[in-house]
N, C-alpha and C positions, 0 to 999 in steps of 0.2 A: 237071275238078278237083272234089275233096269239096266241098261237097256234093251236086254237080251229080249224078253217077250216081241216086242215091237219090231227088232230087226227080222226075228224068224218068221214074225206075221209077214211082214214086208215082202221077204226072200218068195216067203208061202203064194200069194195076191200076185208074183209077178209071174204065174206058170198055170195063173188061172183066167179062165176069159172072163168077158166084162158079165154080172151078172152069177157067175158061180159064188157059191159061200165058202168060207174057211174056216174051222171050227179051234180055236186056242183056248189050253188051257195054259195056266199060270200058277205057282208059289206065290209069286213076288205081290207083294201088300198095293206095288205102286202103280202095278198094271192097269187097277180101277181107274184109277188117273189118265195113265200113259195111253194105253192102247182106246178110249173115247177120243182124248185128244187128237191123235193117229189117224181117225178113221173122220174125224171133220175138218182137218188140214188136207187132209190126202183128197176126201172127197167119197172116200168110200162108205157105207154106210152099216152102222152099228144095229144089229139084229137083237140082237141079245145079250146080257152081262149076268149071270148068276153068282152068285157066290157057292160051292160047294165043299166037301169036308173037309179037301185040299188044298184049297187059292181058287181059284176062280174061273171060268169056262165063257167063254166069247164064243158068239158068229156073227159073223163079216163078209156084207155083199159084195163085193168088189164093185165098182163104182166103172157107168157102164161108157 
């Protein structure tokens, strides 16, 4: 649940160098929201947003 996606990406991005990606998937409905915003505050940049049969699947460049 929100917050939760975003913190774990977060926790995930801080053990990654600049330039690796992270791949998140999600449940939560509000991650489309959260983790886009996440990733243009932060500076990191958004690869990719799917929707799949389960909630939803991100990759995230880590911002370098």
């Amino acid at each position: 649940k929100c917050p939760l996606p975003v913190l774990r990406l977060q926790k995930r991005l801080a053990t990654l160098a600049p330039g690796e990606v992270a791949r998140l998937r999600a449940s939560d409905p509000m991650a489309q929201v959260d983790v886009p915003h996440f990733c243009a505050e932060a500076g990191h940049r958004l690869l990719e947003a799917t929707e799949t049969e389960d909630g939803f699947a991100f990759l995230i460049e880590k911002r370098a």
